[in-house]
N, C-alpha and C positions, 0 to 999 in steps of 0.2 A: 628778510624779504618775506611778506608774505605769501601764501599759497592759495589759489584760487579754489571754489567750492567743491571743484573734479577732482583735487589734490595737483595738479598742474603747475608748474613750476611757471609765473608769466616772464618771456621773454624780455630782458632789459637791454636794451641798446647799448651800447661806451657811447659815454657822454663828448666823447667828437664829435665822430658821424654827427650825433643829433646837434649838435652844437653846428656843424657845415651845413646841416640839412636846413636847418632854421634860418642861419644866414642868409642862406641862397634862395628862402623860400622869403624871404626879405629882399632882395635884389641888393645885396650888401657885399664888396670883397670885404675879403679880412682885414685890408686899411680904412677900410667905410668904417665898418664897425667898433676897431680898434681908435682910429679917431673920436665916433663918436661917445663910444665910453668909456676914453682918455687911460687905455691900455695900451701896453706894447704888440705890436704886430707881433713882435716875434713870440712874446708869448701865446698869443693867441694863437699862431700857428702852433706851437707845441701842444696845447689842449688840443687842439682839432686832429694832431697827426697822433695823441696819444702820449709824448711825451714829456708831459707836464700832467698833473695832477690837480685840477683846478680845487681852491677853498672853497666851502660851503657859502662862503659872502661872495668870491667874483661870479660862480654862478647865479647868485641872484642877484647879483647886478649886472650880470650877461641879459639875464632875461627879462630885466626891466629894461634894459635897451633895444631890446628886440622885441618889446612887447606883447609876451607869453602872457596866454591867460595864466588863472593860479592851478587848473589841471595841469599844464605841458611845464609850467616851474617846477609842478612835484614830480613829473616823467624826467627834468632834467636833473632833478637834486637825487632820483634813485637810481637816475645812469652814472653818476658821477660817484655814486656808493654813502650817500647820506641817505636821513631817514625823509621823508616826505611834510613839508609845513604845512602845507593847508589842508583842513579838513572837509569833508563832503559829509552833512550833517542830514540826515531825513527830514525833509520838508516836514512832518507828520509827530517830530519828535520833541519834546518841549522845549529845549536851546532854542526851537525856532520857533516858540508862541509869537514873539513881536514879529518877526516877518509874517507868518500866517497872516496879524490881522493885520498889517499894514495892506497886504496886496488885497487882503476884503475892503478894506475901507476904502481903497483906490476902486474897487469893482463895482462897489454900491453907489461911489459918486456919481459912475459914469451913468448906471442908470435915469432915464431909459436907452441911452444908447449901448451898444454891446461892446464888450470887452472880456478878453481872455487873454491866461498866462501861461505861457508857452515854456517849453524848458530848449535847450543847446543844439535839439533833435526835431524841434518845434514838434513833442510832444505836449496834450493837453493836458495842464497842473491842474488848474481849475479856470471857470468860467462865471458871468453872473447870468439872471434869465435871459437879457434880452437879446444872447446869443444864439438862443431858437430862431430867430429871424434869420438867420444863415443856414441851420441845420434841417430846413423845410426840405422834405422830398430826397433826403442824402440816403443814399443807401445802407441800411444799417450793417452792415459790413466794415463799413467803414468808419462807423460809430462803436466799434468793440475795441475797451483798450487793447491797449494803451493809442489812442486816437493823435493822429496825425495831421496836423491841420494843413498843411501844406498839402497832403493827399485828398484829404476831404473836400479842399477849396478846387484842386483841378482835374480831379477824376471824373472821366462822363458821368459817372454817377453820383455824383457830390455835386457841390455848387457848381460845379461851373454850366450843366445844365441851364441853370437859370442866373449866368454870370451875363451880362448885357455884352459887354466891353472885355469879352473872356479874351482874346488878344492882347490886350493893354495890361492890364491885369495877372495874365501869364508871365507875360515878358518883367515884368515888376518884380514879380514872385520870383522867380529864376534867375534873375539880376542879382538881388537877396542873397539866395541861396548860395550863385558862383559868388558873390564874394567872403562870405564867409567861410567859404570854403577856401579861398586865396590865403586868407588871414590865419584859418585852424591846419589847414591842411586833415581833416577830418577825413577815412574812406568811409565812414557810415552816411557822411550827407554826402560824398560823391556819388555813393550808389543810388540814394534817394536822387540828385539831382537825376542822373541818367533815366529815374523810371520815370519824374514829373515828366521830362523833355521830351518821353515817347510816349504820351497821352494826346492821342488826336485833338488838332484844334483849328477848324476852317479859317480863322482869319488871324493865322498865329503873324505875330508881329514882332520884331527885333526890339531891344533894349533902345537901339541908337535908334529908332522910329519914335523915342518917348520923349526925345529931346525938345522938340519946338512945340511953343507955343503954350503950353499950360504948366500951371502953376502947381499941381503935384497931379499922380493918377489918381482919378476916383475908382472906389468901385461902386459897381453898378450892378443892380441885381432887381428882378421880374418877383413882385411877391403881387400874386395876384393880377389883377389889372393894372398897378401900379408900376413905377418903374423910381426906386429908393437908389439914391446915390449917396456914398458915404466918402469922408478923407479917415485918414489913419495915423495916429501916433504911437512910439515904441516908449514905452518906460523902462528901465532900468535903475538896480539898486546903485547908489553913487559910491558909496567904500564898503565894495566887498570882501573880506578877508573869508569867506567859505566859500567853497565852489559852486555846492547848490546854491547860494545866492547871487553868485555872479554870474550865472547860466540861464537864470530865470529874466523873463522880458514881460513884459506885459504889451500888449497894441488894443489901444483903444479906438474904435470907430465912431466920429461926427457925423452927425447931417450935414450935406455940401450943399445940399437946399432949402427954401424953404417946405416942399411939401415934403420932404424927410422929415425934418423939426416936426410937423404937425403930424405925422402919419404916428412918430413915436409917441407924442407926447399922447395922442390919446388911444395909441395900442395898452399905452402903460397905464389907464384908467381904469 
């Protein structure tokens, strides 16, 4: 087991609990689950109570049934007292020259319109230029890494200033956020969600208000005299086998109109 940089010994759970915790944070009894990956209840129950020892394989075929990312497989494979499979490789470090430029080449496409990549914390990995059209007027505070886009985007002093539709837009974002927080059970983006949630917002609007009538949220944002409306798409790597690259996203932003298409096309001349 390794030892944290304090010398800290880091707490490891028994791979029960975590194994019930997961279940349930699944909405799964132990016949749900045991059906669905053609195990015995009973055993299953003996792992959960402790009294079984699970293999190194039904664990990872526990956690592919319950659709663990490859971080909480390797939380479950060192509660259960194996050594951990997936690696978390530095973005920065040569193993990952091909992803570096894959996610440049995705960046540069997208130019002029903007796009950035986010990591699991929706911290900013990197960005291409024409994401300065977002970071007009943000407070540089908020601009010191390790940058936060999420915070950036709804802080009075970040975009949301100059968010048109910062209602809409909120409620998007937060939507977002609670669910991946459903799915990780994460407390680092639970505390994040609680601090986005208490950011004043005059015309703050519910998730379920985003239901009728259009076809995705745009955002909308004041640059200038103008008023620029964009849509958004998420990228992700398709067979991730490291964690840094299965935690990395990219969201790239379209013109949703035409004076968008033409405001970019010749800011980027």
């Amino acid at each position: 087991m390794m030892a944290r940089m304090n010398g800290t010994v880091p707490e490891v759970k028994p791979v029960g609990p975590l194994l019930r915790r997961w279940r349930e944070q699944r909405g799964l009894t132990q016949l749900g689950l045991a059906l669905q990956a053609e195990v015995s209840t009973r055993h299953l129950s003996f792992v959960e109570t402790g009294r079984s020892v699970p293999s190194r394989e039904m664990i990872l075929h526990l956690c592919e049934h319950l659709d663990l990312t490859l971080r909480d497989r390797n939380e479950m494979l060192l509660a259960a007292g194996y050594a951990p499979l997936y690696a978390e490789t530095p973005l920065d470090t040569p193993p990952m020259h091909a992803v570096r430029e894959t996610i440049r080449v995705v960046l540069r496409a997208q130019e002029p319109s903007p796009a950035a990549v986010v990591d699991r914390k929706w911290n900013l990995v990197e960005a291409n230029a024409a994401i300065s059209i977002f970071m007009r007027d943000v407070a540089p505070e908020l601009l010191e890494p390790p940058v936060n886009v999420l915070r950036a985007s709804l802080h009075p002093r970040g975009m949301a200033q100059h968010t048109v539709n910062l209602g809409e837009w909120r409620a998007h974002l937060l939507g977002r956020l609670r669910r991946q927080i459903a799915a990780s059970a994460d407390r680092d983006l639970r505390v994040l969600y609680d601090e986005l949630a208490s950011y004043p917002c005059e015309d703050a609007t519910s998730e379920l208000d985003l239901a009728g009538g259009t076809i995705a949220v745009p955002l909308r944002i004041r640059h200038g005299a103008r008023e620029l409306a964009f849509l958004s798409t998420v990228t992700t790597f398709g067979t991730p086998l490291d964690i840094t690259v299965q935690e990395l996203a990219i969201e790239s932003f379209f013109p949703a109109d035409a004076e968008t298409a033409e405001f970019l096309r010749s800011a980027s001349g």
